[in-house]
N, C-alpha and C positions, 0 to 999 in steps of 0.2 A: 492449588490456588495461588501459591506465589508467583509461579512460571506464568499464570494468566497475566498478574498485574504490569508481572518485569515487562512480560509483550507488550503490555499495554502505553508503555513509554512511546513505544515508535510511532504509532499513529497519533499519540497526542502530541509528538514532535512534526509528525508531518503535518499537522494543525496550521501550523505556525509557515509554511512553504507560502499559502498565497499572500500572506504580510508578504515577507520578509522578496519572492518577487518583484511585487507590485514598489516596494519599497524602498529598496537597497541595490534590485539587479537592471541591467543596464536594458533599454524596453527594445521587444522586439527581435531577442536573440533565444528562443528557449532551446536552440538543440545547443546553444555553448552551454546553455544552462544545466542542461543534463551532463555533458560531457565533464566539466569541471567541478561536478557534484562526484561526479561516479569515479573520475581515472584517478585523480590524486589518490582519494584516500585507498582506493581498492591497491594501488601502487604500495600506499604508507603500510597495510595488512600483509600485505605477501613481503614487502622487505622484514617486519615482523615475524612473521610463523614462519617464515622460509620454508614456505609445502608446496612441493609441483603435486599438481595432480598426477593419477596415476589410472593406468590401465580405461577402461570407458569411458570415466572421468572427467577426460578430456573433451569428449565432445560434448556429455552429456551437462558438465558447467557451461558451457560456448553457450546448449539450449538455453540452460537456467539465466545464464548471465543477459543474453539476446531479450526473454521474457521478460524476466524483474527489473531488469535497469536500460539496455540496450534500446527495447524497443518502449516500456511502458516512461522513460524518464520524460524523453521528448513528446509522448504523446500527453503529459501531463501537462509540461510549462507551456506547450500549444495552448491545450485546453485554457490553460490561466491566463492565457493573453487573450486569447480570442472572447471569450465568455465572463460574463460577470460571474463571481466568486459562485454565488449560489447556481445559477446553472449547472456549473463544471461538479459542484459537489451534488448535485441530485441526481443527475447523470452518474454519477462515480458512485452512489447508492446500493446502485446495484449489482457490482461486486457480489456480495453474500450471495446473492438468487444464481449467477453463475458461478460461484464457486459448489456452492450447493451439487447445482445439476450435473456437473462434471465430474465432481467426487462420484454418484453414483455410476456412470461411464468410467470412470477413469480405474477411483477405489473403490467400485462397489458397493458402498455404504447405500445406506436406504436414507432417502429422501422424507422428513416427517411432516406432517399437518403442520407443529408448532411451528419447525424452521420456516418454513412457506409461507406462513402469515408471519414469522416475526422478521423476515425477508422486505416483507411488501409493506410493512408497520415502518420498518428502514426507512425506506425509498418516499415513505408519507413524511415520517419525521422529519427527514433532513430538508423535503420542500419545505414544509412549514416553518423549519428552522431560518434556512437561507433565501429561500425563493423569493422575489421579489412580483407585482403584480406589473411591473413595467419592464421589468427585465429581456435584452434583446435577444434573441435565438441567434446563432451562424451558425450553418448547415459542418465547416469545416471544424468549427471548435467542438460540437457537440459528438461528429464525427470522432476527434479526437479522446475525447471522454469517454466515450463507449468503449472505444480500441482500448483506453487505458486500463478498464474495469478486466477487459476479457482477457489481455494479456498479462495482468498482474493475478488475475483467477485463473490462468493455467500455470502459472508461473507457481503460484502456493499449493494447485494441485500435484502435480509434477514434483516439486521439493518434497512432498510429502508421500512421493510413491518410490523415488529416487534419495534413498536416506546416503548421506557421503559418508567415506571412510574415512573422515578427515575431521580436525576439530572445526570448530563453528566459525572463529576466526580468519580461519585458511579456507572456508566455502566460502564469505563472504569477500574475501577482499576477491577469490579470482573470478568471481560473479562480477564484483566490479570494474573489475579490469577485462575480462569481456564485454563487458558492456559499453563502458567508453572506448575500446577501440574501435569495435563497432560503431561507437558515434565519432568518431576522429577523423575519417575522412571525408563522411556527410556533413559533417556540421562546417568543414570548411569549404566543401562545393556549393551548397546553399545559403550558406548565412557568409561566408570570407573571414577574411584575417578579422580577431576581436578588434573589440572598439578598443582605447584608451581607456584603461580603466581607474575609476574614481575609487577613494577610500572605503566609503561607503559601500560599492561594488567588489571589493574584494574581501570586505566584512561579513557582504553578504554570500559570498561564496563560501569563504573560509566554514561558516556557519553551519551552509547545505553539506559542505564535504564532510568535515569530521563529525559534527553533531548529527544531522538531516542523514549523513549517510555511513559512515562506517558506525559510528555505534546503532545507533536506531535498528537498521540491514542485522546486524549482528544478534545483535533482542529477535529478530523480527523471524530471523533463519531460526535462533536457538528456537521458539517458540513455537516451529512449524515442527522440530525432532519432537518435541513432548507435549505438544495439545493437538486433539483431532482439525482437520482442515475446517469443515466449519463454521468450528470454534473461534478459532483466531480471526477467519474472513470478517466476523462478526464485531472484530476489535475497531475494524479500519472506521467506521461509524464515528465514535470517538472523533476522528479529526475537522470533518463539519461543527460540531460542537465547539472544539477550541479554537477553530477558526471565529467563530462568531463572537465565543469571548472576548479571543483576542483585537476584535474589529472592536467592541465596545469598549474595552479597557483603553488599547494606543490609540485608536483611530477616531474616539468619539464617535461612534454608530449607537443609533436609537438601538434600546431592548425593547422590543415589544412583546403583548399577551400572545400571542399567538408564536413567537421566538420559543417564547417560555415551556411552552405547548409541545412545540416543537421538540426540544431540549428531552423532554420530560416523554413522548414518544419514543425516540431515537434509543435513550436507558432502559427502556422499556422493553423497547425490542431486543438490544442486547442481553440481558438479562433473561428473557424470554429463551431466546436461542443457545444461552450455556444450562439453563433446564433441562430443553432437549435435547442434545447432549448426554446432559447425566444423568438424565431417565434412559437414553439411551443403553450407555452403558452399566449401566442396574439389570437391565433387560439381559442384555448378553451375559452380563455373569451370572445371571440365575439359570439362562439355558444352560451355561457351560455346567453350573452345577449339577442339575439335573441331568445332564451327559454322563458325565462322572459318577453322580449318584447311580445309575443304569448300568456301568460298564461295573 
């Protein structure tokens, strides 16, 4: 139960990404955005644990690091420029449903009724949370949101099939540093040399990297070693909620009935889906019994 909650810090800090964007970061640059999320601190982690990977390792963090940060970081700050808050996050929804169906391909798990609906309960919730009735579509931003869902859902699958031999600190920083080198040479072929950056802009970075990203990344990996995949997929929900908070607290945005609604959905479904879960695994341990009771 505690290893749920401590996970549960990362997505309610990634809550906090489309403020602290829209707000603090310079417009119109999200692959610097990722890149300076991800390479510092994935840098600050390996100077830290001093761990090369070793044996497979090597290529198989490149994969992880490419997934979780490389390719899903840029496809995220896309997403938040192109798309009003709510779209990007209803969009982003559906996570859970693809991590879901993957595990059973991937891990083999079985797929259950509750997850399915409390999946699709998500993806109601968070419209009703953030969706707006005038909200504009872009083909490339919603594009991007999809990409981001399915890439960070193989990304949590895959960590959870590929356990490292290494502590949790040393997977994340060099997931990180895969990941921004990967973004190091695109982000200056497409976007150019950064802009000048204002105080504000490197507060807002400062923010993404250590907080948004080496700790949170570090919660987020520990989290995928000790709770079923999911489980956790289940967590990311959470950060539409605190986004919406946080638009009503700093930004003076109306709460409405139907926010509320929303809100109160989205827990629902979560809640819903760590049930099944651990109906789940009630289930297997009584077969296991009953095995053993036989032999």
């Amino acid at each position: 139960m505690l290893s749920k909650w401590v996970t549960a810090v990362a997505p309610v800090v990634w809550g906090t990404t489309y403020y602290v964007t829209t707000e603090f970061l310079p417009p119109d640059r999200p692959l610097l955005a990722g890149l300076l999320r991800a390479l510092p601190a994935g840098l600050l982690l390996v100077a830290v644990t001093r761990r090369l990977p070793s044996g497979d390792w090597w290529w198989k963090s490149l994969v992880l690091g490419a997934l979780n940060i490389g390719v899903f970081l840029p496809l995220l700050f896309l997403a938040a420029y192109r798309l009003p808050g709510g779209v990007a996050a209803t969009v982003g929804a559906v996570q859970p449903l693809i991590v879901a169906g993957l595990a059973v391909v991937v891990l083999g798990q079985r797929m259950t009724t509750r997850t399915a609906l409390a999946g699709i309960a998500g993806v109601f919730g968070v419209a009703l949370l953030v969706l707006r009735a005038n909200a504009a579509l872009d083909a490339v931003g919603v594009g991007a949101a999809l990409g981001g869902a399915l890439t960070m859902g193989a990304g949590v699958v895959l960590s959870k099939r590929w356990v490292a031999p290494a502590p949790v600190l040393a997977v994340t920083g060099w997931q990180l540093v895969w990941g921004g080198l990967l973004l190091l040479p695109v982000t200056f072929a497409v976007e150019g040399a950064p802009p000048a950056l204002t105080a504000a802009n490197l507060g807002g970075f400062a923010y993404l990297g250590l907080v948004g990203g080496a700790l949170t990344y570090a919660l987020w990996f520990r989290g995928i070693r000790l709770l079923p995949a999911t489980q956790i997929t289940f967590l990311t929900l959470l950060s539409p909620v605190v986004a919406t908070l946080v638009g009503w607290l700093l930004l003076d945005q109306r709460l409405t009935a139907l926010q509320v609604l929303g809100a109160v959905v989205v827990l629902g479904a979560l809640v819903a889906a760590q049930k099944s879960v651990e109906v789940t695994r009630e289930g297997k341990t009584d077969a296991d019994h009953r095995v053993r009771s036989v032999r």
